[in-house]
N, C-alpha and C positions, 0 to 999 in steps of 0.2 A: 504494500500500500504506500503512495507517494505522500509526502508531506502537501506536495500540493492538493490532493484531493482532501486529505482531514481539514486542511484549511479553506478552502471555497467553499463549501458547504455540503450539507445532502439536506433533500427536501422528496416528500411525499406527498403529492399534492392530488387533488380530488373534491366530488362535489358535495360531498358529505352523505352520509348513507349509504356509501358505496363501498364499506368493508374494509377504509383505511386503518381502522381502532383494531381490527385484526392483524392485520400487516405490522402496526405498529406494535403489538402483544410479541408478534413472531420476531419482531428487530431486537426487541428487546434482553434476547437469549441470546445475543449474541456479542462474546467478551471484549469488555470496556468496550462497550459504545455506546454513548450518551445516547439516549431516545427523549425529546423534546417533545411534548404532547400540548397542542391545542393553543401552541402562543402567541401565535397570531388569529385567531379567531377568538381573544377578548378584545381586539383590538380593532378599530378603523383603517383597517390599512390603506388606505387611500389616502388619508391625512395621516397617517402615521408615518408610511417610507416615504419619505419628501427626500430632495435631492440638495437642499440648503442645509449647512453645516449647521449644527448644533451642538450648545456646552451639555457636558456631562449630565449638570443636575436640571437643566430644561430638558432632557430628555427623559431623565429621572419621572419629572412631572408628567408626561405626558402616560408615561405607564400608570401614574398611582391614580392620573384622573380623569383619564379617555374614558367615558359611557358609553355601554355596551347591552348589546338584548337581552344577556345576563341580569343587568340589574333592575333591567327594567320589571324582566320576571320576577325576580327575589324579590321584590318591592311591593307584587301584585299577586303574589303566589294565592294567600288566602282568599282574595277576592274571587281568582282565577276561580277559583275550588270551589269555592259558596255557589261561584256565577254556572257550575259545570262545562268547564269548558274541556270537549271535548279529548287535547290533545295531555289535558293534564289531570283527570279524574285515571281514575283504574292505571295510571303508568307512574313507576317506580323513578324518583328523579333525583341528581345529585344530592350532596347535602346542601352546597353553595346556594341551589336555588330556591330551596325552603326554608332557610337561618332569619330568622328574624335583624341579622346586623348584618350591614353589606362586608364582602369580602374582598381585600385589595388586588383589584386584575392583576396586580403583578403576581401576586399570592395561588391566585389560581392555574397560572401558565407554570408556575417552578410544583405544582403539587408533585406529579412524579417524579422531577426528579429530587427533590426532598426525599420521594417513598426509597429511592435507589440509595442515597445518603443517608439512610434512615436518621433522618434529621427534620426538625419541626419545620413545616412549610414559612411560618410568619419568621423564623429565624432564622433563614436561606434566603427570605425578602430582605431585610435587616443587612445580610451581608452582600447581599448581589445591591442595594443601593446606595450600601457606602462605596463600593467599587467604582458603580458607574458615574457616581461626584467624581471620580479624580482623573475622569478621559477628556482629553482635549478638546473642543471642538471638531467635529464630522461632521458627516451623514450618516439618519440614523439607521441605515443600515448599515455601518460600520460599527455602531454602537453596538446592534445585535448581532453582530458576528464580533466582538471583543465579548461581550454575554458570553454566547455561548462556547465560544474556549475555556475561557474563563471557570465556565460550570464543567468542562469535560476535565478542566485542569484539577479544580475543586473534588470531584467523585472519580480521580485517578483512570479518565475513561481514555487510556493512550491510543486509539482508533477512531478515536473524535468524537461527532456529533449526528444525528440526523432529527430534523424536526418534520411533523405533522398534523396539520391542521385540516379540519374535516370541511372546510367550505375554501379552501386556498385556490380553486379552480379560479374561482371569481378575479381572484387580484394577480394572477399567473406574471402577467406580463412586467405589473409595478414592482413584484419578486425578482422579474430576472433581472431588470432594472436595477435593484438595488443588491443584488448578488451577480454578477454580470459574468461568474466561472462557475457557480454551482451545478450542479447535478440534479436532475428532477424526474422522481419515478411518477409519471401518472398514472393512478391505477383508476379504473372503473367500471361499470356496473350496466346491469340493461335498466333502461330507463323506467320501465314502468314499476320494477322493485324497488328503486331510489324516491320517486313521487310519491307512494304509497308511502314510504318509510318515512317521508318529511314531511307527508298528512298529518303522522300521527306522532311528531315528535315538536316541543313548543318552540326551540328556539328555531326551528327553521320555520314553524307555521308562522312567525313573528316576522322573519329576515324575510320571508318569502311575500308577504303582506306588506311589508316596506316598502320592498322593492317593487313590485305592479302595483300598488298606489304609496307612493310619499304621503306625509306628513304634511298638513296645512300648517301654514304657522301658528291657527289658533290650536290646533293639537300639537303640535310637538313644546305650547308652552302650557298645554294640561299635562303632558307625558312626563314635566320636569318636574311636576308639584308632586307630593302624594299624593295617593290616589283614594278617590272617598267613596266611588261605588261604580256599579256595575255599568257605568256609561262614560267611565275613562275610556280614553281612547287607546289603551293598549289594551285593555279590559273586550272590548268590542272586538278587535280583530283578531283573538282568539276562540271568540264566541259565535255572534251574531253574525257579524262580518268578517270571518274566519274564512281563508284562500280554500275552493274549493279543489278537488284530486287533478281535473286538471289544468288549474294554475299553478300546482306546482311541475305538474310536467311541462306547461311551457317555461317555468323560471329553470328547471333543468339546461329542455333544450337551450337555452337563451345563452347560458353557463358554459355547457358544453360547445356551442358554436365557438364563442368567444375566446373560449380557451384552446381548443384546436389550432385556432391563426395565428398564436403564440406558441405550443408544442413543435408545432410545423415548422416555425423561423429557428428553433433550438438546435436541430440534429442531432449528434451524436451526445448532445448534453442533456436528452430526454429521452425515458421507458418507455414505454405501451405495455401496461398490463392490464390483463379483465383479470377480476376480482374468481368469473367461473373458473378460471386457469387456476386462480391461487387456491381454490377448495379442490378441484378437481384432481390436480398435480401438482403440490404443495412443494414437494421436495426439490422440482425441475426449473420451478417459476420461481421459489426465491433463491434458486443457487445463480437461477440471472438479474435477479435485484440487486444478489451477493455480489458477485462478477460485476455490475454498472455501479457499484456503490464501490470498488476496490476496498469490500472486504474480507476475510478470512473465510474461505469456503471448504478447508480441512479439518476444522475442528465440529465436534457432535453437535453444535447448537443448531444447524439444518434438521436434523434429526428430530432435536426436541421443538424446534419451532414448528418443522408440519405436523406434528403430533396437534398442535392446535388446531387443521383446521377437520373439519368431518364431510367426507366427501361423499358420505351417503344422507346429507342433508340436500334437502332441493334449493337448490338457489332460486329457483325462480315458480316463483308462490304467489298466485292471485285470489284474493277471495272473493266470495261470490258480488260479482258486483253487476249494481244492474247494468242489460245492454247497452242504453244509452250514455251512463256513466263510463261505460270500458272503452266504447267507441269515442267519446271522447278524452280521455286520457289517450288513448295510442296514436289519436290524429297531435293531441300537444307534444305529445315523447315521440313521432318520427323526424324531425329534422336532427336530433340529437343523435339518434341512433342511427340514421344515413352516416352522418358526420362521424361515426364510430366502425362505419361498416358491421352495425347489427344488424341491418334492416336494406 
């Protein structure tokens, strides 16, 4: 393995729902290598990786106080619940988003690897902010790539790093942008089991709701207040006004186009893997993650990472839905899946 690849980076990028939290599970078996979980998806990255230098402890700030759909949920969790909404009654949810006190985004992007350091998450925040007070002015993507050395340095992870975030499709391009030699595995999924999956999951019914209708300015200055009942406006749109199956298949496709005409300008600095490859032949598909990721493919941790996946599970599960609803779901999820050569 070259020092130049532990240093450019590795990135696992995808649309979320699409079985990267698996991959991620399997990376993680594999010695000293940092696995970074979810840390840019607390975050705006659009406003986040800016291309203007920044001091240490302004960049500092923007982690401790970037708003994110996380907090909007934690904040509205209870209402959610009273309100029944859908995406959040009967499903089992982090603790972050049911805590009655907000949680520091920076605090929730370092939780795993705190779990690898078996070290308290808020005091791995603690050290990773007095760190980044003392870096020069950048950009902050040099910030987050001094981070995360830094943290591979900290948990003795001498093969580096790789991070994943489960909606990174979206910001693809501002990534390579701001990591301009990184490595980037895309993995993904057929589209109608990723819709389904961001149906019934809140923070995307929330991002996905955003994003095919924004915020009016008189809601996004209700969304900043607390929220006092069931006609907030983040309240609504997981309820009443909740993205129906297939509006999230077109925020898919929408995702997946977008991030294609980005994969495509990478070459050889970007995967193609489906997600069925990695249940199906587990052992084969990440000994070529292994291999593009220039890391260690002789030792047992192939072994034990396809032991994760179960290839007698079906990957692709629809439930009974009605005709009208299927047919429209497969008409929003085929230009993704053209783009994928599924379909």
């Amino acid at each position: 393995m070259s020092k130049a690849a532990k240093d450019a980076g590795r990135f696992v990028v995808g649309t979320g729902r699409c079985g990267s939290t698996m991959l991620s599970n399997m990376l993680v078996r594999c010695p000293r290598l940092l696995v970074l979980d979810e840390f840019f998806a607390t975050f705006n990255r659009t406003g986040f990786l800016g291309h203007s230098p920044v001091a240490g402890e302004q960049f500092v700030q923007s982690l401790l106080e970037t708003r994110s759909a996380f907090e909007l949920l934690r904040s509205r969790y209870r209402l959610l619940k009273q309100a029944g909404a859908a995406s959040i009654v009967n499903r089992r949810l982090p603790p972050f988003l049911t805590t009655d006190q907000p949680v520091p985004f920076l605090s929730l992007a370092l939780t795993r690897v705190a779990r690898a350091m078996d070290c308290d998450p808020s005091l791995l925040t603690t050290r990773a902010v007095r760190f980044l007070k003392t870096l020069p002015p950048q950009p902050p993507g040099a910030h987050c790539l001094a981070l995360f050395h830094w943290l591979a340095a900290q948990s003795a992870s001498t093969a580096g790093w790789c991070e994943r975030s489960g909606v990174s499709l979206e910001s693809l391009r501002i990534m390579t942008e701001a990591f301009p030699d990184a490595r980037f595995v895309h993995l993904h999924r057929d589209g109608l089991q990723v819709a389904l999956s961001m149906h019934a999951h809140p923070v995307f019914t929330l991002e996905i709701s955003l994003r095919l209708k924004p915020m009016t300015a008189d809601e996004a200055l209700l969304a900043a207040a607390p929220p006092i009942d069931a006609s907030d406006p983040i309240v609504r749109r997981l309820t009443t006004d909740a993205p129906s199956v297939a509006d999230c298949g077109r925020y898919w496709s929408e995702v997946i186009l977008a991030g294609m005409q980005v994969t495509a300008s990478l070459g050889d600095r970007c995967l193609d893997v489906r997600y069925e490859d990695l249940v199906a032949r587990p052992g084969d598909t990440l000994e070529r993650i292994a291999r593009f990721f220039q890391l260690d493919t002789q030792e047992p941790w192939l072994r034990e990472a396809s032991a994760l996946a179960d290839p007698t599970v079906p990957v692709r599960r629809l439930p009974l839905l009605p005709p009208q609803t299927l047919t429209a779901l497969e008409e929003a999820c085929l230009p993704g899946q053209r783009a994928l050569g599924r379909a």
